[in-house]
C-alpha positions as CSV (number, residue, x, y, z in Angstrom):
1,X,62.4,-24.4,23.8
2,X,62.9,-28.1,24.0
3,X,64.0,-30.9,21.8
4,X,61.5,-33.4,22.8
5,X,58.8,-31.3,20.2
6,X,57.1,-29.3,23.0
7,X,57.6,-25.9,24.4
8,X,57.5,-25.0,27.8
9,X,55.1,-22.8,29.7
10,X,58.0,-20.2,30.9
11,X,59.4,-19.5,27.5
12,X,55.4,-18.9,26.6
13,X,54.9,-16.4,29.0
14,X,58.3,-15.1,28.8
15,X,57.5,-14.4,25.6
16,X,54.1,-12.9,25.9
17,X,55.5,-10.9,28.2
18,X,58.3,-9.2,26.2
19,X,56.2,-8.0,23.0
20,X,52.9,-7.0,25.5
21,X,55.8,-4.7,27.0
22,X,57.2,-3.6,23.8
23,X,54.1,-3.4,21.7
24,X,51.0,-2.9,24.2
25,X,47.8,-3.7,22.4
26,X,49.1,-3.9,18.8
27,X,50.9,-7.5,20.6
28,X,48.6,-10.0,19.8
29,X,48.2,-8.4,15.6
30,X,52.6,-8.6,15.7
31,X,52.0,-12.2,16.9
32,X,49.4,-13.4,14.6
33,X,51.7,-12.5,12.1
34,X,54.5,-14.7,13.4
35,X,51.7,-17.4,13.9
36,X,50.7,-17.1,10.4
37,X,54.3,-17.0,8.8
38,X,54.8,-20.5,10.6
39,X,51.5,-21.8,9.1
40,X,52.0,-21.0,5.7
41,X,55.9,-22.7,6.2
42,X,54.2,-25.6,7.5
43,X,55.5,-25.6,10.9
44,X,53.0,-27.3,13.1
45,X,55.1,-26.8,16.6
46,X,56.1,-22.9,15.4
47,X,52.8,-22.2,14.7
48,X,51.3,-24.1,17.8
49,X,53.7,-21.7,19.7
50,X,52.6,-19.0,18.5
51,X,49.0,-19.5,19.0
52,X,50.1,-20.3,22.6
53,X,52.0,-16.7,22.8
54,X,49.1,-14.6,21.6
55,X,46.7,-16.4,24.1
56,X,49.2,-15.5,26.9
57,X,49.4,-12.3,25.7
58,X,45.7,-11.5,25.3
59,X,45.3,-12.7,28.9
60,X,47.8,-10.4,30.1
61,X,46.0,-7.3,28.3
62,X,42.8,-8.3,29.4
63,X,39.0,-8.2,28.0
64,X,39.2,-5.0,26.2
65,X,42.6,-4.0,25.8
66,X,42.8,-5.7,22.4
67,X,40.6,-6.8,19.7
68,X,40.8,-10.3,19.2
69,X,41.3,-11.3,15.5
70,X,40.8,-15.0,14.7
């Protein structure tokens, strides 16, 4: 991550990356958790990456692989 408030790309799909190979399909619902844990602590940039994690990781599953849950 960086300091100047914005996360970059690599870390993203670095990140993606490591729980779609650890966790398959049940990725994104292991993310959204994260995502929601830094919503309801009222961490804007947390949750933004997040959000940015699970649509990496949903890309790299593909249509079908997952069941989106927004």
């Amino acid at each position: 991550m960086e300091d100047e408030g914005f996360v970059d790309d690599e870390f993203i799909e670095e990140t993606a990356r490591d729980y779609v190979g650890r966790y398959a399909g049940n990725a994104p619902v292991l993310l959204r958790e994260h995502a929601a844990i830094a919503e309801a602590s009222g961490d804007y940039l947390l949750t933004q990456t997040w959000q940015r994690i699970i649509e990496a990781a949903e890309d790299m599953l593909g249509p079908g692989s997952y069941r989106r849950q927004r």
